[in-house]
C-alpha positions in Angstrom: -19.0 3.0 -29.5 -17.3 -0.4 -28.1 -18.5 -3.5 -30.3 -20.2 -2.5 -33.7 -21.5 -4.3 -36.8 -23.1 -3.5 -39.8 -25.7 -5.3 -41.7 -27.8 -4.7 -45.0 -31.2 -6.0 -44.0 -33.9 -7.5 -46.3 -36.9 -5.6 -44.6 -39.7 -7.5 -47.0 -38.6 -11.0 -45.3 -37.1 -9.9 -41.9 -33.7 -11.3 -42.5 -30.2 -10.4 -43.0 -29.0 -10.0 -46.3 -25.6 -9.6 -46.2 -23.5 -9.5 -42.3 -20.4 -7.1 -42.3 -17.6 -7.8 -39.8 -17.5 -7.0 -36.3 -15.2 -4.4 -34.9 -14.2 -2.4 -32.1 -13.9 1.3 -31.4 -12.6 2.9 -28.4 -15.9 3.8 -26.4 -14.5 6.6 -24.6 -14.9 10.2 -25.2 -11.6 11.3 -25.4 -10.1 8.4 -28.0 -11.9 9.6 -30.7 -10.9 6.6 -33.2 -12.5 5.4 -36.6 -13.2 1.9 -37.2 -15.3 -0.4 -39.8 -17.7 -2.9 -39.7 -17.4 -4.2 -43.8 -19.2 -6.6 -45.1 -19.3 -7.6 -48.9 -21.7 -10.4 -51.1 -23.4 -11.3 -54.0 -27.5 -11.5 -53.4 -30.4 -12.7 -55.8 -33.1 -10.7 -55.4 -36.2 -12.3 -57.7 -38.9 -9.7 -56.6 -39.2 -6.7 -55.7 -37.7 -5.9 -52.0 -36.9 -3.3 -49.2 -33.4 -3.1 -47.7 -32.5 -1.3 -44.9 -28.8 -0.9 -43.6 -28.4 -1.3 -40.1 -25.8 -0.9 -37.9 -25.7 -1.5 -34.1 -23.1 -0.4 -31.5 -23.1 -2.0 -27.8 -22.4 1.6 -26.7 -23.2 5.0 -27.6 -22.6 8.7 -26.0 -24.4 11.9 -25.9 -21.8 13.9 -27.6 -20.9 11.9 -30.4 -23.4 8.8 -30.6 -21.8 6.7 -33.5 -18.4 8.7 -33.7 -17.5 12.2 -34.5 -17.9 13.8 -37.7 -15.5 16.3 -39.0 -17.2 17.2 -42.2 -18.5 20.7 -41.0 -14.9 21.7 -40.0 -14.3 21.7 -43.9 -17.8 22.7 -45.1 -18.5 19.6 -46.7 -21.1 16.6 -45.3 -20.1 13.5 -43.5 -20.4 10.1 -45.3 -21.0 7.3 -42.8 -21.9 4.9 -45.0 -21.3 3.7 -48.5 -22.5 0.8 -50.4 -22.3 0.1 -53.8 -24.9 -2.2 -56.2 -24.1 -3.8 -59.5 -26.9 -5.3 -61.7 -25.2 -8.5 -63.3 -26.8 -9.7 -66.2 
């Protein structure tokens, strides 16, 4: 996958919300290797809007696009992405 970010996008006004970190993951089939792209803040959101989380590689493959999952192996589904939100009064 090379180069990767993530980034939790305010749809409603076409901007970036919050930007998570660059990082770098072996782009070659056979160094399979898991790295993050993390990216933490505090938004105000006054209205109602639509996020979308985005997250862009410089390179991808046929086999295993954004990395390989191992979830089936075990039965169980892969998680690829988590985020958490907290409503602070």
């Amino acid at each position: 996958m090379a180069h990767h970010i993530a980034v939790l996008y305010k749809f409603t006004d076409n901007t970036n919300a919050i930007i998570g970190s660059t990082s770098y993951s072996a782009d070659n089939n056979n160094a399979l290797a898991t790295t993050l792209s993390q990216g933490f803040g505090t938004i105000t959101i006054p209205s109602n809007k639509t996020f979308v989380i985005r997250h862009q590689c410089t390179v991808t493959n046929n086999s295993s696009g954004f990395g390989a999952g191992a979830g089936a192996s075990f039965g169980v589904s892969n998680i690829f992405t988590n985020i958490k939100i907290t409503k602070i009064r």
